[in-house]
C-alpha positions as CSV (number, residue, x, y, z in Angstrom):
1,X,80.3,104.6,131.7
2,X,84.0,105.9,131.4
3,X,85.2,108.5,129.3
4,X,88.2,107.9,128.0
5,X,90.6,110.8,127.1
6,X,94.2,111.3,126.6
7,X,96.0,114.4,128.2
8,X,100.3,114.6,127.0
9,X,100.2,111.0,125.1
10,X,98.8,109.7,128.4
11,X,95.1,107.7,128.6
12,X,93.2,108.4,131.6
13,X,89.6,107.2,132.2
14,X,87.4,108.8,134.6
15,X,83.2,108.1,134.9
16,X,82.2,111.3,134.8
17,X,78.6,110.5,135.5
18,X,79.4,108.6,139.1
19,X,81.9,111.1,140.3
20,X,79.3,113.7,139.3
21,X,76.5,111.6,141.6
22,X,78.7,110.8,144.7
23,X,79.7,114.9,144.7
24,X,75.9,115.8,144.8
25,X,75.8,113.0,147.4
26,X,78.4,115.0,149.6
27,X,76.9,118.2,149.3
28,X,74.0,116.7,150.3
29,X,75.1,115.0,153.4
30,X,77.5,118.1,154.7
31,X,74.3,120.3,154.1
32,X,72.0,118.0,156.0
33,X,74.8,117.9,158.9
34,X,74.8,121.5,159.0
35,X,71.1,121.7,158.9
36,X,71.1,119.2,162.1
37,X,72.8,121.7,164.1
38,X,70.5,122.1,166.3
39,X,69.0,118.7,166.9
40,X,72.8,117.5,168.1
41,X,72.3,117.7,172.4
42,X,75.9,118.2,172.9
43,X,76.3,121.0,170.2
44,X,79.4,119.1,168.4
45,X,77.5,119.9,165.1
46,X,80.3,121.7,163.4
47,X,82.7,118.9,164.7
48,X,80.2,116.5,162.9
49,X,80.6,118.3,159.8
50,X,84.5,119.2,159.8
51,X,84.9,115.3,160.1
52,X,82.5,114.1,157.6
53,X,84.2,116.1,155.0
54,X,87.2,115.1,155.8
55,X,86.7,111.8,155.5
56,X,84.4,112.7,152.0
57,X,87.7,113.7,150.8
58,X,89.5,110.4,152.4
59,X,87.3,108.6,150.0
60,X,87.2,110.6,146.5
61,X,91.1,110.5,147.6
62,X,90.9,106.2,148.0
63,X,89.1,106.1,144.5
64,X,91.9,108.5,142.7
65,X,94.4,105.7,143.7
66,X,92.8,102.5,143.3
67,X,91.5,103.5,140.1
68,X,95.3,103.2,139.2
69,X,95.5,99.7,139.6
70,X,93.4,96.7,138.3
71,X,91.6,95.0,140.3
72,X,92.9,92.0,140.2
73,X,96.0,93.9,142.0
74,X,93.5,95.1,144.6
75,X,92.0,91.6,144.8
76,X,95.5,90.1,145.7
77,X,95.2,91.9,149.2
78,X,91.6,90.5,149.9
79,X,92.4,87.7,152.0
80,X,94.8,89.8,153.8
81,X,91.9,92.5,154.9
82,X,89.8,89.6,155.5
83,X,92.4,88.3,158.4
84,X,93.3,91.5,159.5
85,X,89.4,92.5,159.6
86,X,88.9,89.1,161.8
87,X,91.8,90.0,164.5
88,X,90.3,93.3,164.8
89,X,86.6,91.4,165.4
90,X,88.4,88.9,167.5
91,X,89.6,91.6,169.3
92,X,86.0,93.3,170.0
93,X,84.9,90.2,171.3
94,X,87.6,89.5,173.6
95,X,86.6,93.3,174.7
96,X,82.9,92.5,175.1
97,X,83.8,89.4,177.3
98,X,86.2,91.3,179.8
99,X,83.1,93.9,179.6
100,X,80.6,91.6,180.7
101,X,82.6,90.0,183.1
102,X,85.0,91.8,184.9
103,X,83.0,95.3,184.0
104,X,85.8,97.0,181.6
105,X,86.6,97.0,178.3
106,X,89.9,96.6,176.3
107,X,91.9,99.5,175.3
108,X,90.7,101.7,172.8
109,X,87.4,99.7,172.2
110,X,84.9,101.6,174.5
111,X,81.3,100.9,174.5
112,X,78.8,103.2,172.3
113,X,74.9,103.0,172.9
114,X,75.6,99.3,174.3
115,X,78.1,97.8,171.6
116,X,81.4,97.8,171.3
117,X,81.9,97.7,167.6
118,X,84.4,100.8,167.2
119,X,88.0,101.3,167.6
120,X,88.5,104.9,169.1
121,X,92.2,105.8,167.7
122,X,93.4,109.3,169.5
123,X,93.6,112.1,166.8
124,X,91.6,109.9,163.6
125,X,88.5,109.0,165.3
126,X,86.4,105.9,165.4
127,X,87.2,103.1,163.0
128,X,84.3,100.0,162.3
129,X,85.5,96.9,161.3
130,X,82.1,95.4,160.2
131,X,82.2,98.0,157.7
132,X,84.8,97.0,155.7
133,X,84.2,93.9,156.7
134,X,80.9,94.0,154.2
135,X,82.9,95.3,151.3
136,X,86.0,92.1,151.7
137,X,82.9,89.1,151.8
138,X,81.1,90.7,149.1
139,X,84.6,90.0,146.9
140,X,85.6,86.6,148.5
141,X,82.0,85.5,147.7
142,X,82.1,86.4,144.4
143,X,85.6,85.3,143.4
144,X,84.4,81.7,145.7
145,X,81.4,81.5,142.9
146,X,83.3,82.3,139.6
147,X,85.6,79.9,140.7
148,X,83.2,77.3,141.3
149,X,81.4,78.0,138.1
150,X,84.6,77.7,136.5
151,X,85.1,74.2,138.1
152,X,82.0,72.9,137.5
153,X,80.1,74.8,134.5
154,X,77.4,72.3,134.8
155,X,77.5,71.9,138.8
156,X,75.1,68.9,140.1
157,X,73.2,69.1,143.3
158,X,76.0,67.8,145.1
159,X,78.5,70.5,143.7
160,X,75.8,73.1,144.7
161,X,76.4,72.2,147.8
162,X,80.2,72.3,147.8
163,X,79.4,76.1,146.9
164,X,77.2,76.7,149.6
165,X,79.5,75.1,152.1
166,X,82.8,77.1,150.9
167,X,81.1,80.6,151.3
168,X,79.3,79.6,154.5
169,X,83.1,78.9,156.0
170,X,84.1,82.7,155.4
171,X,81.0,84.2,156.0
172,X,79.8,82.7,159.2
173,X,82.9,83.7,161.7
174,X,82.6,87.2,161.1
175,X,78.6,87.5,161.1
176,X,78.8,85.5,164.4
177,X,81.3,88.1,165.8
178,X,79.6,90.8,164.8
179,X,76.1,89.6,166.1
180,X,78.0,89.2,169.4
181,X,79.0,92.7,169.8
182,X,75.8,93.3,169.6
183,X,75.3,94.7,165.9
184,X,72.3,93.4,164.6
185,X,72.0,96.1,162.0
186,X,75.1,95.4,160.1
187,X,74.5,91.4,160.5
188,X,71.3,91.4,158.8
189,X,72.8,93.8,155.7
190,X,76.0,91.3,155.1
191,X,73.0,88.4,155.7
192,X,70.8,90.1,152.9
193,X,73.6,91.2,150.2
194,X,75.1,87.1,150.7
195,X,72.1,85.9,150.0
196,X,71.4,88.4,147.0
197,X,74.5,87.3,145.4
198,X,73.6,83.7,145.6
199,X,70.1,84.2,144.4
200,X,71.9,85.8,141.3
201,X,74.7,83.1,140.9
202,X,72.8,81.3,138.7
203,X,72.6,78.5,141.9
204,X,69.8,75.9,141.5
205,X,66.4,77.6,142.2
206,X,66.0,74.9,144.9
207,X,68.5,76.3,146.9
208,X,67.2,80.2,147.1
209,X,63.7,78.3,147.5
210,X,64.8,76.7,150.2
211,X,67.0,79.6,151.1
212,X,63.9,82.0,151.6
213,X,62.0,79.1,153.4
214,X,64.7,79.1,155.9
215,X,64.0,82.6,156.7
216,X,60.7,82.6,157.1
217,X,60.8,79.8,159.3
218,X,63.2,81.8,161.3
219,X,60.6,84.5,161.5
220,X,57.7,82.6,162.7
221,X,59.3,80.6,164.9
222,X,60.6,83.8,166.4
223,X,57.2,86.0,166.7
224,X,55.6,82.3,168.0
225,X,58.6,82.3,170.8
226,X,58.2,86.0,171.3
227,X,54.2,86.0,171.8
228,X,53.6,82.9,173.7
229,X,57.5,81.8,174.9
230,X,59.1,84.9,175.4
231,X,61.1,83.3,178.3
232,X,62.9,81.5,175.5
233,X,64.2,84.4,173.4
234,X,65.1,85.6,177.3
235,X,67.5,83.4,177.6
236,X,68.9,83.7,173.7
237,X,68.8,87.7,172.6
238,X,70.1,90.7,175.0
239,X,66.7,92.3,176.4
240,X,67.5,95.7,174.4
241,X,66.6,93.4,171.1
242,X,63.7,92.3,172.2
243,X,62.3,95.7,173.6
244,X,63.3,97.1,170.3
245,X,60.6,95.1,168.8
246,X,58.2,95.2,171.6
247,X,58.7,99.3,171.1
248,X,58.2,98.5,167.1
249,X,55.2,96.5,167.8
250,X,53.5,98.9,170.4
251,X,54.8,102.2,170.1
252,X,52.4,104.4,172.0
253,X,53.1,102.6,175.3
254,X,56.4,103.3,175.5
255,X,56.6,106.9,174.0
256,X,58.8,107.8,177.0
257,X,61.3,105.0,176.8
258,X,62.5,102.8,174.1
259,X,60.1,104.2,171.1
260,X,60.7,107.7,172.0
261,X,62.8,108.1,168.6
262,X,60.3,106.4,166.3
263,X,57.8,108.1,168.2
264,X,59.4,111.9,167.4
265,X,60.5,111.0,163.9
266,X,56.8,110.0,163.2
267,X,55.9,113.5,164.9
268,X,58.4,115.3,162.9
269,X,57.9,114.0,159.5
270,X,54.1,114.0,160.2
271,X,53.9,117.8,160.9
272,X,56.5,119.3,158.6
273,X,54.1,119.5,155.5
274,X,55.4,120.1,152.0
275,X,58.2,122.4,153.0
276,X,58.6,121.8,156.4
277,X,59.9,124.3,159.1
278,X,62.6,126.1,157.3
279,X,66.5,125.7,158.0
280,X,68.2,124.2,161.5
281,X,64.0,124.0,162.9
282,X,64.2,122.5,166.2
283,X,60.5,122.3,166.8
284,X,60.7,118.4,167.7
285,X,64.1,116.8,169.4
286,X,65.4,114.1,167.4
287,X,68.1,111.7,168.7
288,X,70.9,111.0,166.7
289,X,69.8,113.3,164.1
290,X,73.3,113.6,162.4
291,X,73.3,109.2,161.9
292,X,70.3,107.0,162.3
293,X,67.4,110.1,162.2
294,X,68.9,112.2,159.7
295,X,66.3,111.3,157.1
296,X,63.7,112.6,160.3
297,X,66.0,115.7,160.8
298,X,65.6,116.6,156.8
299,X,61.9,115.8,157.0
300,X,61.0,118.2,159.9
301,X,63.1,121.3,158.3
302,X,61.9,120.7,154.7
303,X,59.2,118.3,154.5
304,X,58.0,116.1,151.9
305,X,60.0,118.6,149.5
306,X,63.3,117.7,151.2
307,X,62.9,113.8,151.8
308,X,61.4,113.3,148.3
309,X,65.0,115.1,147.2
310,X,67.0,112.4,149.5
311,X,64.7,109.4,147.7
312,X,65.5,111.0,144.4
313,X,69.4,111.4,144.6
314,X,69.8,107.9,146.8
315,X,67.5,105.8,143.5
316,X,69.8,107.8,140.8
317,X,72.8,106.6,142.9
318,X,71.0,103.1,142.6
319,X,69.9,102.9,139.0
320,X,73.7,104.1,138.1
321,X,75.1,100.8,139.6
322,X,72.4,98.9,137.7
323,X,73.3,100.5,134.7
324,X,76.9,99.4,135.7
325,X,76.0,96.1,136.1
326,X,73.8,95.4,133.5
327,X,76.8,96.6,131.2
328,X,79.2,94.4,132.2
329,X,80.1,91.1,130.9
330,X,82.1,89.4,133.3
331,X,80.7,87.3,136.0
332,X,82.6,88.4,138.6
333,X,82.6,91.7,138.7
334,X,78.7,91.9,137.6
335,X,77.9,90.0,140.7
336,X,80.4,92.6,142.8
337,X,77.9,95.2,141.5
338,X,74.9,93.5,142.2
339,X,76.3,92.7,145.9
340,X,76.8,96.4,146.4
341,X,73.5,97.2,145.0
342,X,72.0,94.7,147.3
343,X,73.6,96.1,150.2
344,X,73.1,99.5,149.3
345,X,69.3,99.6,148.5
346,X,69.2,97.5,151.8
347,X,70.7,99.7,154.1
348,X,68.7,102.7,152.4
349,X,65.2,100.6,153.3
350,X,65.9,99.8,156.5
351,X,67.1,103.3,157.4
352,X,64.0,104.7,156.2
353,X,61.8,101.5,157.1
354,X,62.5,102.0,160.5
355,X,61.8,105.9,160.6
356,X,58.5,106.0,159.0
357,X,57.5,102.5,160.8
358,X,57.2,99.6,158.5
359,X,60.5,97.9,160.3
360,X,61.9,97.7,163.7
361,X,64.8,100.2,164.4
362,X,67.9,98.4,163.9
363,X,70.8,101.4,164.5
364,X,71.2,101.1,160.8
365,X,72.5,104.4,158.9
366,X,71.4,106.6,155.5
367,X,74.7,105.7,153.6
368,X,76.9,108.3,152.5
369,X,73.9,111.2,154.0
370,X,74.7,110.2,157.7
371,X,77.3,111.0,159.6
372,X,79.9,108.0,159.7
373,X,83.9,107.9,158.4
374,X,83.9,104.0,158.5
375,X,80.9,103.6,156.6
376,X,81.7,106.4,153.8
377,X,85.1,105.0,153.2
378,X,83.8,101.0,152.9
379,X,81.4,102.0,150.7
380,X,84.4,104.3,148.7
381,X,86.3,101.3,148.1
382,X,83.5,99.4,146.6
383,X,83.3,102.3,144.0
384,X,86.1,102.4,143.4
385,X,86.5,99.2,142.8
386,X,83.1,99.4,140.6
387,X,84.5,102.3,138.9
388,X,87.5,99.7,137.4
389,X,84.5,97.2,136.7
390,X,83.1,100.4,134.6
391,X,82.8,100.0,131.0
392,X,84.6,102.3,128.7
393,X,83.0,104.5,125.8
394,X,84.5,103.6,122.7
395,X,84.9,107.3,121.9
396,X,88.4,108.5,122.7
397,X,89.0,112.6,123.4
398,X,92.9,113.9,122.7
399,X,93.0,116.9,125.3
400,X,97.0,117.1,124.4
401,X,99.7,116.0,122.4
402,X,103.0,117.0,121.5
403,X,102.1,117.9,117.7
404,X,99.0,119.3,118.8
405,X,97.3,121.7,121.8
406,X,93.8,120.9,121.6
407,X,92.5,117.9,118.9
């Protein structure tokens, strides 16, 4: 909750408690960079690190000066990210085409590990629009369902589906842009959080039934088509999907290609032990071991000591929201919360899902412990904007005053 204190006959209120947890968070993250040293093939580790506290900085930086407005100030300019987010995506796509077809891609949007996602601007860096794309839809969707609830505070089946229909117009043009790029990873995480908000909307339990019915369908008919049709999914998914679950599925036959990574994060979290092998250990290379494998790079130097630290700081970073959100008394913003809880505690399972083996690996990064200036900003926003949602103790503390030095 927020402390609130005056300073010269001037209120200021500041959660100690969630600025305390995000700075443990980037200590954590520039010292599990540094540690990675080693395991980074091109030796840009310091590079890495430089930026990522730069951009730490961007973001406590972003929080100082939205917590100086409302949010419904910030919410004003919502609609405008969301079009300027879907030019950028447009844009990606239009770059993806020209890539496939005439073998090139448009200016400033070159292609990483097989996507083009990014926007490399000379002099900042890369810039994701997905990213913040994730943090505008979680808003629009919840400011789409308090309005709906406001319209209809007894909604029939019909009106249900009036809700359904409005938030599947601003949620499906992006997510089909983005799956097109290809970025399966953050498609599934905007998918998931969506559906999370809905679920707690208060909708009709028919809908989430049929909601979650839906899905597994999807997943069936999928692993059906994939074991006995796979010609079918040929013609749908780009073969890299595919062999990412044929690597999932079967990981000791392709050790030298596609599961290599599993394969060595497996290896390195398997052999580190309680303490694992001590600062910047390179006994196993692991690929991208300052983004997607940095939970494998912290496992190999300190071991089940080290990870078990990550799990601990990443659930009290969690249970802080839900405290947040179980505190607050409007609709909207408790279902903001809840939306970056769900996307949140998402992202952290697949990120460590797909390490250890319990889910395919999707590309999807340990928020705000991997490297990444898109995602840690995003996901600054969204506190900050949680931060306003924040309630306030009722407990005042006078730090200054004219009559007074210290009260």
């Amino acid at each position: 909750m927020k402390q609130t204190f005056v300073f010269r006959n001037k209120t200021y209120q500041i959660d100690f408690g969630f600025i305390a947890i995000l700075c443990i968070l980037w200590a954590t993250s520039c010292f599990a960079l540094y540690n990675a040293f080693n395991l980074i093939s091109d030796g840009s580790g310091m590079g890495y690190l430089i930026r990522q506290i730069f951009w730490y900085v961007i973001g406590f930086a972003t929080i100082f000066i939205l917590t100086n407005f409302q949010n419904a100030v910030i919410f004003k300019y919502i609609h405008k990210a969301y079009r300027y987010l879907m030019y950028a995506l447009i844009y990606l796509f239009f770059s993806r085409i020209t890539a496939t077809v005439l073998g090139f891609t448009l200016p400033l949007t070159p292609a990483i590990n097989g996507a083009i996602s990014w926007f490399q601007i000379p002099l900042i860096g890369s810039f994701q629009p997905s990213e913040f794309m994730k943090i505008v839809l979680i808003v629009m969707v919840c400011e789409i369902i308090d309005q709906h609830q406001k319209k209809y505070p007894h909604p029939t089946v019909k009106e249900d589906w009036y809700l359904i229909r409005d938030i599947l117009k601003i949620i499906l043009p992006p997510l089909i842009l983005i799956f097109i790029q290809p970025d399966t990873g953050v498609f599934i995480i905007i998918a998931f959080t969506i559906f999370v908000i809905i679920a707690c909307s208060g909708i009709r339990r028919g809908y989430v039934i049929g909601i979650i019915g839906l899905i597994i369908a999807v997943v069936v008919i999928f692993f059906f088509l994939y074991f006995y049709h796979q010609n079918v999914l040929d013609a749908v998914f780009d073969s890299y999907r595919l062999q990412r679950i044929e690597s999932w599925l079967n990981p000791e036959s392709y050790i030298q290609g596609s599961s290599n990574q599993l394969y060595t994060a497996l290896l390195s979290l398997g052999s580190a032990g309680l303490t694992g092998y001590g600062l910047q250990a390179n006994i196993i290379s692991i690929p991208e071991a300052h983004t997607d494998f940095i939970f494998a790079a912290i496992g190999q130097c300190f071991g089940l000591l080290g990870t078990t630290f990550i799990l601990i700081i990443c659930a009290t970073l969690d249970l802080y929201l839900c405290k947040i959100a179980y505190n607050t008394n409007n609709r909207r913003d408790r279902l903001i919360v809840v939306g970056v809880i769900a996307m949140l505690v998402y992202q952290q399972f697949q990120n460590i899902g797909m390490i250890v083996g319990l889910l395919p690996i999707t590309g999807i990064t340990l928020p705000l412990i991997s490297y990444g200036g898109s995602s840690i900003l995003s996901y600054f926003i969204s506190f900050a904007i949680i931060m306003n949602i924040s309630p306030a103790t009722k407990k005042t503390i006078h730090l200054w005053n004219r009559h007074k030095k210290v009260v």
